[in-house]
C-alpha positions in Angstrom: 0.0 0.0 0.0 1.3 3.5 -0.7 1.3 6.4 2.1 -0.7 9.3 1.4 2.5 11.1 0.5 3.4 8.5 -2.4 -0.5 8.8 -3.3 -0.4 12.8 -3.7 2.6 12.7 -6.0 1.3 9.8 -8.1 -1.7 11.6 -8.6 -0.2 14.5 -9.6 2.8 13.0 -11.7 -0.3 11.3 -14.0 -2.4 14.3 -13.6 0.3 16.1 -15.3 1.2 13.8 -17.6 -2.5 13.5 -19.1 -2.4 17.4 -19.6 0.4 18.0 -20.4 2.1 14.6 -22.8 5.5 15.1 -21.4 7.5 13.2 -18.9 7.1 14.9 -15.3 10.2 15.8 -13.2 11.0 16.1 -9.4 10.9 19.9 -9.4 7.5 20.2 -11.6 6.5 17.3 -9.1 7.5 19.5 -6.3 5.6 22.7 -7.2 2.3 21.1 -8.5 1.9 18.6 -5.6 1.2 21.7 -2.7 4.0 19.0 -0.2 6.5 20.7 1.4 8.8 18.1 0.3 13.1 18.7 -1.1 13.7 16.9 -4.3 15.7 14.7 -2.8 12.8 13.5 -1.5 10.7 13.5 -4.1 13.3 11.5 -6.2 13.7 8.8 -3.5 9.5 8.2 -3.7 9.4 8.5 -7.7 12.0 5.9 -7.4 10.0 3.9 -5.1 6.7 4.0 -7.6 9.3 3.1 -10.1 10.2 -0.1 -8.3 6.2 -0.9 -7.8 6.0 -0.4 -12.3 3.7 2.6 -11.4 5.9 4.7 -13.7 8.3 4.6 -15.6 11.4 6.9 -17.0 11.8 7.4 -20.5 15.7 7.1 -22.0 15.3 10.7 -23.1 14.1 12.4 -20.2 14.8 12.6 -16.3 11.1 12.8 -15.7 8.5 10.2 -15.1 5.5 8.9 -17.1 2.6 6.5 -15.8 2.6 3.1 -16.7 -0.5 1.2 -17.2 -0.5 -0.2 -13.9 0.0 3.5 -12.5 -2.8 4.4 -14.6 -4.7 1.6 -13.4 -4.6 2.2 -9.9 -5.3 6.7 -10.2 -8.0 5.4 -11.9 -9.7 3.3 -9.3 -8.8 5.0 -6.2 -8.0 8.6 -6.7 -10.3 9.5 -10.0 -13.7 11.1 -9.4 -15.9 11.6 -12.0 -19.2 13.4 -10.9 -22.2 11.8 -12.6 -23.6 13.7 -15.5 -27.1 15.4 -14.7 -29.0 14.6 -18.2 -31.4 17.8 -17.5 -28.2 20.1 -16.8 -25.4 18.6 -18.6 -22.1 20.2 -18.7 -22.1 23.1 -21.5 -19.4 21.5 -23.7 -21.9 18.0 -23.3 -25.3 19.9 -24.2 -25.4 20.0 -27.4 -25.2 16.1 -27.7 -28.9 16.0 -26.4 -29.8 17.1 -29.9 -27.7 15.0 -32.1 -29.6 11.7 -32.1 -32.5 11.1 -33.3 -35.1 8.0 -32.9 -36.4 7.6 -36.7 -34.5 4.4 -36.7 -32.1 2.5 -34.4 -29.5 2.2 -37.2 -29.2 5.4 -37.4 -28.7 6.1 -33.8 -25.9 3.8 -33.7 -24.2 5.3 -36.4 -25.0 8.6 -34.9 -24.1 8.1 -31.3 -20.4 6.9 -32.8 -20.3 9.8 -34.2 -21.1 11.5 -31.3 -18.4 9.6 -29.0 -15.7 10.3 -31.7 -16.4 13.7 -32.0 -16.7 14.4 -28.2 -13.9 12.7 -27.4 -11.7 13.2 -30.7 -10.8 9.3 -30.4 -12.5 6.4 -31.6 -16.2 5.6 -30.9 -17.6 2.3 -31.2 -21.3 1.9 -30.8 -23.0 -2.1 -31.0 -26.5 -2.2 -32.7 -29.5 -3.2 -30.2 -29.3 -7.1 -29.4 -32.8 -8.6 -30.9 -34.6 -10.7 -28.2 -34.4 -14.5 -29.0 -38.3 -14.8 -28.8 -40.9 -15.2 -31.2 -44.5 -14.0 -31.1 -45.9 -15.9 -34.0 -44.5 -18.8 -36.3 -45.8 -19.8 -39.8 -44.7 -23.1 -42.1 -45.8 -22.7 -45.7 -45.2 -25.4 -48.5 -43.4 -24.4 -51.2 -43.1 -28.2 -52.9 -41.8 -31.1 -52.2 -39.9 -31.2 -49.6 -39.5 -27.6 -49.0 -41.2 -25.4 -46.5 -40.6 -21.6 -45.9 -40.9 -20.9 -42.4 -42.0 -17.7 -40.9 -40.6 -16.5 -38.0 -42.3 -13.0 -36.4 -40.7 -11.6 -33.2 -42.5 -9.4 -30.9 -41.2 -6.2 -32.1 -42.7 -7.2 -35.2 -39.3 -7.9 -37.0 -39.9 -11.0 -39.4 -37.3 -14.0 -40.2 -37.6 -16.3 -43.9 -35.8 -19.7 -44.1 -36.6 -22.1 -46.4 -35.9 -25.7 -45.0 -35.6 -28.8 -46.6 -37.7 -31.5 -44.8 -36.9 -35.3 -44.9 -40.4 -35.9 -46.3 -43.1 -34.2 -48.0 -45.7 -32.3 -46.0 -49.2 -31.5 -46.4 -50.2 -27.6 -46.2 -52.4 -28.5 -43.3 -49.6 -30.7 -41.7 -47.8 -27.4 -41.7 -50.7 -25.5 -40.7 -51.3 -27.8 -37.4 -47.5 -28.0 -36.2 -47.6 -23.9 -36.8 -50.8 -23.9 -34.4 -49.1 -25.7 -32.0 -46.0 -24.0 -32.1 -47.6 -20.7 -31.2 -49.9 -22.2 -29.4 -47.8 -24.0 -26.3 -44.5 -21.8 -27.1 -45.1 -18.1 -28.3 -43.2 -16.4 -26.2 -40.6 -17.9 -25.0 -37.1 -17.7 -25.7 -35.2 -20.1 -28.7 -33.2 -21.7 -25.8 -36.5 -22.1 -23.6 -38.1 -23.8 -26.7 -35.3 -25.8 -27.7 -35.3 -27.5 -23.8 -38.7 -28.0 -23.4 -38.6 -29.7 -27.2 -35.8 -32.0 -25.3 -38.7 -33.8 -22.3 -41.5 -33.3 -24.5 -40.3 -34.7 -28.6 -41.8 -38.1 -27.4 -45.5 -37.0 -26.8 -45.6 -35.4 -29.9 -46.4 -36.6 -33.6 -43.0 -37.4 -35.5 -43.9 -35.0 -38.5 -45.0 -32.0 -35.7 -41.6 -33.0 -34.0 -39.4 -32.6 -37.1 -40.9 -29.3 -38.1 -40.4 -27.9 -34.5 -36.8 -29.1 -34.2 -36.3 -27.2 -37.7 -37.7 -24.1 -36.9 -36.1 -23.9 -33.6 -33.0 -24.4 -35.4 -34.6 -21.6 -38.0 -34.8 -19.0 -34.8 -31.1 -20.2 -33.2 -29.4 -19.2 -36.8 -31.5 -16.1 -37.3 -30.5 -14.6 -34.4 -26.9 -15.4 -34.5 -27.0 -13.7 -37.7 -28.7 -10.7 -36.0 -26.0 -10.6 -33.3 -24.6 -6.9 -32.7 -23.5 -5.1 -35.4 -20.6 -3.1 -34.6 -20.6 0.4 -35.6 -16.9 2.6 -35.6 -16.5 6.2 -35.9 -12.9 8.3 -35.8 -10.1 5.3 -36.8 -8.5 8.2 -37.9 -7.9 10.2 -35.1 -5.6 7.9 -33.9 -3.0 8.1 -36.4 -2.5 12.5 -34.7 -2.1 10.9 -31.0 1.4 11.9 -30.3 2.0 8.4 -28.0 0.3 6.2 -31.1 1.7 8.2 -34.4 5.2 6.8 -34.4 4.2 3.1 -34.3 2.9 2.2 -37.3 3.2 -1.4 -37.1 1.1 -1.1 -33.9 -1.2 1.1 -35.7 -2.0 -1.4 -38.3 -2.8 -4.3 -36.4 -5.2 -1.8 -34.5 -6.9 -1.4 -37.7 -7.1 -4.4 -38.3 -9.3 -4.9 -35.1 -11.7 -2.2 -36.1 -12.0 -4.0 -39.9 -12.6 -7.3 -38.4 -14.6 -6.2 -35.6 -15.2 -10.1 -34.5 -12.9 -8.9 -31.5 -14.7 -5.7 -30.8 -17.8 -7.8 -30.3 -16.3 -9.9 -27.8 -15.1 -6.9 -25.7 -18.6 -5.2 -25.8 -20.1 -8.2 -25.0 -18.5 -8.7 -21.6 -19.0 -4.7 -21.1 -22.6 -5.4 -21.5 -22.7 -7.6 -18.4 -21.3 -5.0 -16.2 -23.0 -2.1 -14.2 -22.1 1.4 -15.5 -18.7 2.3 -16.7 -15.8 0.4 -17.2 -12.3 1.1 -18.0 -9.5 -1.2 -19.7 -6.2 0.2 -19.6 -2.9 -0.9 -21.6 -3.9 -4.2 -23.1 -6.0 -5.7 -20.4 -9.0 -6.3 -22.6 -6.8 -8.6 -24.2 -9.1 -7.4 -27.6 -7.1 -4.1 -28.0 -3.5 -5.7 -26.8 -1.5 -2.1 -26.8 -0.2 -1.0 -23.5 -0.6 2.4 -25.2 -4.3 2.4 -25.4 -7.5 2.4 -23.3 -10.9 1.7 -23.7 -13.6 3.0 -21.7 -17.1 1.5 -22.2 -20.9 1.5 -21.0 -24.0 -0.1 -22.1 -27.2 1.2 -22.8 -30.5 0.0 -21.6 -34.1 0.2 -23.4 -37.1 -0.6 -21.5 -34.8 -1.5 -18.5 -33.3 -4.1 -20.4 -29.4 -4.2 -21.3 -29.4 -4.4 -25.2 -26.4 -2.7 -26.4 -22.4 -1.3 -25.7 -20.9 2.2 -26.7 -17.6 3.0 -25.6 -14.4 5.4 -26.7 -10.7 3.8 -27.9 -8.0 6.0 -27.1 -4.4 6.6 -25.5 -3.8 5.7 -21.9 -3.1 9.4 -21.9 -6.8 10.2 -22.0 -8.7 12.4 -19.8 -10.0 9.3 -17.4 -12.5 11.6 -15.9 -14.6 13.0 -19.5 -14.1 10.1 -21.0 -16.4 8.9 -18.2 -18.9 11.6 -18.5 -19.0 11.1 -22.1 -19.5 7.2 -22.4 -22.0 8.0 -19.3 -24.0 10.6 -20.7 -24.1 9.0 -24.4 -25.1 5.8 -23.1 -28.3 7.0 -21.8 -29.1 9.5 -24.4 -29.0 6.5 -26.8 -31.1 4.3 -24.4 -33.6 7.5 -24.7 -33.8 7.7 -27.9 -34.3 3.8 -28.9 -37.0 4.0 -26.1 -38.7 7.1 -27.9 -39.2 5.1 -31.4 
């Protein structure tokens, strides 16, 4: 654990740093931190917090910069970030009550990116609302032999096609009564909750009734996976004028390549999703954007009290920790908003 005199200067060394982008010294340390301390002293605790990998000292310059870890820990114990009032946002945060609007949730995503790019002059990245995994209403319809078109309608109204290829031929009112079934002992429920109860009950039911079920749970499973979160990026660019980022471009490019692929952008969001409020990843310890230069803060957003979606800023580890927060917090529940106003 550090003393309160370690904390102070620690605080202040990254404070610095963040504002500044240029390696922090004993006597800068020594004015800005308000301790009556000699540098002699000041040197002995920076080399201390060295020892600990809290910072670290460039080869071209006597003064100290943060390491992740040193950002990791100002972050959870000595950052506060006061909570965004939605009514009487900050003036510099107003004027993104006005930038999306709920015609359609694509184009709040692609808006709200926007939005987190510009306010932040990083990168925002924005997943598209998660569709439930429920249907309302399920229709088989014969096309010929051997081929049925099922009809999959969710309750938001959003409808799924697949033609299947069945092992026999049906009848049109074969289809008609496994349909009938279908919505009327599982509309409803979710694809997993279907697929279960399919599991105890295949036996009581006719063979041909069983087969079409098993298909068009199978119908539902693949729709949604294909429906799973689109990811939506905004400001790539504004990465390649970060003075810590610019000179590696090999780093740069594999970057990119995460925000092409975006398969690995998903499984970060994902596991934001599950968490409460805002979270920060700092040097590499998402593991999806491995640079110990860069962090990513993150929140979801929630519709009808329900978690459906991930926003979140991609930056340096030399960010402003504390309006990065405001303005993942803030954005995240104007999109929620709007997505609840359609």
């Amino acid at each position: 654990m550090l003393d309160q005199r370690a904390r102070t200067l620690l605080k202040t060394l990254v404070e610095r740093y963040i504002a500044e982008g240029q390696p922090v010294g004993s006597r800068t340390l020594s004015r800005a931190s308000g301790l009556d301390l000699s540098p002699a002293t000041i040197r002995n605790v920076m080399s201390d917090l060295e020892e600990l990998g809290l910072i670290a000292s460039p080869h071209t310059s006597a003064g100290r910069i943060p390491t992740a870890r040193g950002y990791r820990l100002f972050v959870d114990t000595m950052l506060t970030a006061r909570p965004v009032d939605l009514d009487q946002p900050p003036p510099d945060l107003a004027a993104a009550r006005g930038q999306l609007h709920p015609d359609q949730p694509q184009r709040v995503i692609a808006q709200a990116a926007h939005l987190l790019s510009s306010l932040s002059s990083f990168v925002g990245v924005v997943t598209a609302p998660r569709k439930a995994s429920v249907f309302h209403h399920i229709e088989f319809l014969r096309l010929g032999e051997r081929r049925v078109l099922v009809i999959m309608v969710a309750p938001d109204g959003d409808v799924q096609n697949r033609v299947i290829f069945t092992a026999r031929d049906h009848t049109q009112a074969e289809l008609v009564e496994a349909a009938n079934h279908l919505n009327a002992h599982y509309a409803g429920l979710s694809i997993e909750a279907v697929r279960e109860r399919l599991k105890t009950e295949i036996e009581a039911l006719r063979s041909e009734i069983a087969v079409l079920m098993q298909a068009a749970v199978q119908v539902g499973a693949e729709a949604m996976e294909e429906s799973v979160d689109q990811v939506v990026v905004s400001g790539e660019r504004n990465l390649l004028g970060v003075q810590d980022l610019g000179h590696d471009m090999n780093s740069l490019r594999k970057l990119f390549e995460v925000f092409e692929q975006k398969t690995e952008l998903m499984r970060l969001l994902d596991v934001s999703s599950r968490a409460e409020g805002v979270r920060i990843y700092i040097g590499g310890e998402s593991r999806v954007v491995p640079f110990e230069e860069l962090s990513v803060v993150t929140a979801p957003y929630v519709i009808d009290g329900q978690v459906v979606g991930t926003l979140g800023v991609i930056g340096p580890t030399r960010m402003a920790y504390d309006r990065m927060i405001q303005i993942v917090d803030i954005t995240s529940r104007l999109v929620g908003h709007a997505l609840s106003a359609r």
